[in-house]
C-alpha positions in Angstrom: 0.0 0.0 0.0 1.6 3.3 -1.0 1.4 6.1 2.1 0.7 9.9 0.4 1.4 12.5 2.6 -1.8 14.6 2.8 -1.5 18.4 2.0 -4.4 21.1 1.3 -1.9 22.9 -1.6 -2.0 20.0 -3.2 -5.6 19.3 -3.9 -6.0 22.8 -4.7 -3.6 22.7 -7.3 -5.0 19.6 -8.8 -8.1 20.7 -8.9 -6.7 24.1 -11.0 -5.1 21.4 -13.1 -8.1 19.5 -14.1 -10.3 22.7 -14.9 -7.6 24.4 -16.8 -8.6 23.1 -20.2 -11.9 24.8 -20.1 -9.8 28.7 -19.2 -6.7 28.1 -21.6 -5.6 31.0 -22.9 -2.5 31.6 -25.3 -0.4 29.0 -26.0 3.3 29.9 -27.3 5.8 27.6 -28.6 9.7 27.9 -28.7 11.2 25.8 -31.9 14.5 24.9 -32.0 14.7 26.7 -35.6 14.3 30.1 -34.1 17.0 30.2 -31.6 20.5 31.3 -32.6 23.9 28.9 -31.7 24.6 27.9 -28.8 27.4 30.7 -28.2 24.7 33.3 -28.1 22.0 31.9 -26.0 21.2 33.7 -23.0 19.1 30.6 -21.9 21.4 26.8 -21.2 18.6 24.1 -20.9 17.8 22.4 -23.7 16.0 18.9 -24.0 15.6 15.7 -26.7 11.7 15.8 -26.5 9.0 18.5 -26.0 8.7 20.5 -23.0 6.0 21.9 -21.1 5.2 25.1 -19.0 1.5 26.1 -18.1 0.9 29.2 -15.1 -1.8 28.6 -13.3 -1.7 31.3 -11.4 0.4 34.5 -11.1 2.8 34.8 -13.7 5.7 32.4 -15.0 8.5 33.8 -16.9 10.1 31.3 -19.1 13.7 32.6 -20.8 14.3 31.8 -24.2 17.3 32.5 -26.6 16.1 35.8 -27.8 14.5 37.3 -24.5 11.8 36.1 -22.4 8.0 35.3 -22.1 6.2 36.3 -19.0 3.1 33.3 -18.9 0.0 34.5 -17.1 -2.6 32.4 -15.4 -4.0 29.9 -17.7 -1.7 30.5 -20.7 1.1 27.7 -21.7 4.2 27.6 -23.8 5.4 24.2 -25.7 9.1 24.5 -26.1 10.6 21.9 -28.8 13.3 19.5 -28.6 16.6 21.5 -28.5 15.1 25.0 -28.2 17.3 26.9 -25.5 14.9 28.1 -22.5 15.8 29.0 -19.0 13.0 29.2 -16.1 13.0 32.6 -13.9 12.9 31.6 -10.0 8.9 31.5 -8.9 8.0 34.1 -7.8 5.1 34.6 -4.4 1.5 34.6 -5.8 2.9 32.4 -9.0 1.9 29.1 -9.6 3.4 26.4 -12.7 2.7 22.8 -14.0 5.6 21.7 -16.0 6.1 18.5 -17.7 8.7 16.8 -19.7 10.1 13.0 -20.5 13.5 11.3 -20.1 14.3 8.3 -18.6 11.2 6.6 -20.0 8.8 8.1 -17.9 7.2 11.8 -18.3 7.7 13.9 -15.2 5.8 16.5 -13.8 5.9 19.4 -11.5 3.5 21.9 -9.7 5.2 24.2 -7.9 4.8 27.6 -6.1 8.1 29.5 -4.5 7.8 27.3 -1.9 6.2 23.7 -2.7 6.7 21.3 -5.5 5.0 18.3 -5.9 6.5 15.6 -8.6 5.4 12.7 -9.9 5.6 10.6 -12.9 3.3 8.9 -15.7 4.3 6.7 -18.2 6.5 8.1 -21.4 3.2 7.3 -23.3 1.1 8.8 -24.4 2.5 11.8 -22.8 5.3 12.0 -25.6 3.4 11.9 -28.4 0.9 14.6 -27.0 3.5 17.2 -26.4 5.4 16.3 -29.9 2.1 16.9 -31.7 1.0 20.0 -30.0 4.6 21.5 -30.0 4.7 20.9 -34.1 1.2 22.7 -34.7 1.9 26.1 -36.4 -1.7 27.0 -35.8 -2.5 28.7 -32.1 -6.6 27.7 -31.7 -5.4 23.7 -33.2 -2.5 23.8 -30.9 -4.6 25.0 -27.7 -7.4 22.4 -28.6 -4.4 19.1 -28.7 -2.6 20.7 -25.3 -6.3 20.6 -24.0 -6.7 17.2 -24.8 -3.4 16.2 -23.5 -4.3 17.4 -20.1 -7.3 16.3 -20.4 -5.4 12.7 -20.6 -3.2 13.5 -18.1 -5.3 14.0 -14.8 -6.6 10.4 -15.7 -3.3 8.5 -15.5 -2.0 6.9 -12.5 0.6 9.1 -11.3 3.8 7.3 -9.3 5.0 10.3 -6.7 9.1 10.6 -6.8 9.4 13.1 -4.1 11.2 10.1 -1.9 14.1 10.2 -4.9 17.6 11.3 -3.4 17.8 14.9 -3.3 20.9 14.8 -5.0 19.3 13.7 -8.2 17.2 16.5 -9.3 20.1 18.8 -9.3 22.2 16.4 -11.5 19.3 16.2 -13.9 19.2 19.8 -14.7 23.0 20.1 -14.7 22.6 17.4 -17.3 20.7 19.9 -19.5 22.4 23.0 -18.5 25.9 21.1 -20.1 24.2 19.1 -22.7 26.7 21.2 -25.0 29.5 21.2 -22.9 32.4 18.5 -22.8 32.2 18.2 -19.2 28.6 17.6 -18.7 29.4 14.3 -16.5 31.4 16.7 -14.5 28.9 18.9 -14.0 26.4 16.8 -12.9 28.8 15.3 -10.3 29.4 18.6 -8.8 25.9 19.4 -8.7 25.0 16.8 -6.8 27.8 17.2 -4.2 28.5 14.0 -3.5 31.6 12.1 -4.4 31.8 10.7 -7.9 31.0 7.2 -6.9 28.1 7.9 -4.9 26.9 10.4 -7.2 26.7 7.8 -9.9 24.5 5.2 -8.0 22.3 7.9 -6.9 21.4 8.3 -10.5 21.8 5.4 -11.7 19.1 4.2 -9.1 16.6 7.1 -10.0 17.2 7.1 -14.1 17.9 3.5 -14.9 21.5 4.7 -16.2 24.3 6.0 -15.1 25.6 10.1 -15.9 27.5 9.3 -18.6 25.1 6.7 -20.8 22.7 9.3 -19.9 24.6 12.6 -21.7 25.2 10.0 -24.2 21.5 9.2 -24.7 20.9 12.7 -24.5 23.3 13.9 -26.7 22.4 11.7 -30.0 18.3 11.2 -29.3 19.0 15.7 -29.4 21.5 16.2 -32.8 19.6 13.7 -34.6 16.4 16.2 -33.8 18.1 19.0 -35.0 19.1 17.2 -38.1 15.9 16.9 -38.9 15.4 20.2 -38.1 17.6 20.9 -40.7 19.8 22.5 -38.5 23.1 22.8 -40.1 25.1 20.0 -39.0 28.5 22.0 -37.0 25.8 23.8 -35.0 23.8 20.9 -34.0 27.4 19.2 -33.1 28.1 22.6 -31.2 24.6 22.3 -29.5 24.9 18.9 -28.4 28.4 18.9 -27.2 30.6 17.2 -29.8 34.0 18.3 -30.0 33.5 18.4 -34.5 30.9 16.7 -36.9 33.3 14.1 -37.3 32.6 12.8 -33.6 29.4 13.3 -33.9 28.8 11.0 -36.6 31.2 8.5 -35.1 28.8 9.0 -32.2 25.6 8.4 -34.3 26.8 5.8 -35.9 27.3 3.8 -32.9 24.6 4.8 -31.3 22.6 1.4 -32.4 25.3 -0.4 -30.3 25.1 -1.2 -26.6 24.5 1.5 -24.0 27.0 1.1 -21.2 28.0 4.1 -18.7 32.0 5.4 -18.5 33.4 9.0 -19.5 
C-alpha cells in the first residue's frame, strides 16, 4: 500500500489542473529553428523531446534565446526539442505545472516558490501529446491538442518521486544545463555534491543509467532532432556537445550499439 502525505496545496492545485482546459488561454511555442547557436543563447537548458510550462496562477516567466515570455494564469508555452529556455525563480502569488520526459517516464511538476510536488506517468502517451501539439503552427489547433493532453493527463495513475535522493534533481538539470558542454558528466557530479561514486549510483538508481550513458543518450536522441530540423550539421554538433561533426557521426553511428556508462 503506498502512504501519500496529505496536503491542502496540493488538492487545490490539482483541482486548478483539471479545470484548466476549459480557461486556456495563449499558447506559445519555442522551436529549435528560431534560436541562434549555442554561443549566443542567453538561456542553457535544452531537452531531446517536447517540453511543457503552463501558469496557473500568477505569472511564469520562461527565458528563451532571444528574451523572455512572462506566462499569465492559464496560458502555456510548448518549447521543442533543442530549443534553449531558462526558467526565472517563482516568484510569491505564482503558480506552474511543467512536464517533460527522459528516462522513459514523463515527469511533472507543480510548484509555487515554496512547494513542489512531482510525480511521474508513463513516457506514453504523454510524448506523443507534447510532440504533436509543439509541431502545430496553428494557435486555436494547438490550444485544442494541449487541451486534450491534459485532459489525458489527470486520468493517469501518477507514481510520486518526491522520496528520490535529493541529489538527483540537481544532477538532472546540470545534465541539460551542459548538454553542449564537454564536461557535462562533471557537471552533474558537482551538482550533486556528492563524491563521484556515490553520485553515480544515486542516479543510476533514480534514471535506470548511469551520468555518462545518460549525456550520451541525451546527446544523440537531441543532434539527430536538430538534423531533422535541418539545423546545419557543426551547429547541431556545437549544440549537443561534440567536439567536431566528425565525432558526432562516429557518435551516431554507434549509437545502435550497446548502452554502457564510462566518461
Amino acid at each position: 500500500m503506498d502512504i501519500v502525505t496529505f496536503r491542502p496545496e496540493a488538492v487545490a492545485w490539482w483541482r486548478l489542473l483539471e479545470g484548466v482546459g476549459a480557461r486556456l488561454g495563449r499558447v506559445h511555442r519555442c522551436t529549435a529553428a528560431d534560436h541562434p547557436p549555442w554561443r549566443n543563447a542567453g538561456a542553457q537548458e535544452q531537452h531531446h523531446t517536447a517540453t511543457l510550462v503552463l501558469c496557473l496562477g500568477g505569472t511564469s516567466r520562461v527565458l528563451h534565446a532571444r528574451g523572455r515570455l512572462d506566462l499569465l494564469a492559464n496560458d502555456a508555452v510548448l518549447i521543442e526539442a533543442g530549443a534553449w529556455h531558462g526558467h526565472a525563480p517563482m516568484r510569491a502569488g505564482a503558480l506552474a505545472f511543467g512536464q517533460g520526459v527522459m528516462a522513459g517516464r514523463s515527469d511533472w511538476i507543480l510548484h509555487d516558490h515554496r512547494l513542489q510536488i512531482i510525480s511521474s506517468v508513463p513516457e506514453q502517451p504523454s510524448w506523443r501529446g507534447l510532440e504533436s501539439a509543439v509541431a502545430e503552427p496553428d494557435e486555436v489547433r494547438r490550444r485544442e491538442m494541449l487541451r486534450r493532453h491534459l485532459a489525458g493527463l489527470v486520468l493517469e495513475h501518477s507514481v510520486p518521486i518526491s522520496s528520490a535522493h535529493p541529489a538527483y534533481a540537481p544532477m538532472e538539470l546540470a545534465l541539460w544545463n551542459h548538454l553542449h558542454r564537454p564536461d557535462a558528466v562533471t557537471a552533474m557530479v558537482r551538482a550533486s555534491g556528492l563524491s563521484r561514486a556515490q553520485a553515480y549510483r544515486v542516479f543510476t538508481a533514480c534514471a535506470g543509467v548511469g551520468p555518462a550513458a545518460a549525456v550520451r543518450r541525451e546527446r544523440i536522441a537531441l543532434v539527430k532532432r536538430l538534423l531533422a530540423e535541418r539545423i546545419p550539421a557543426a551547429a547541431a554538433a556545437a549544440r549537443c556537445g561534440f567536439s567536431s561533426i566528425r565525432q558526432m557521426r562516429r557518435q551516431l553511428a554507434r549509437s545502435g550499439g550497446g548502452d554502457g556508462d564510462g566518461d
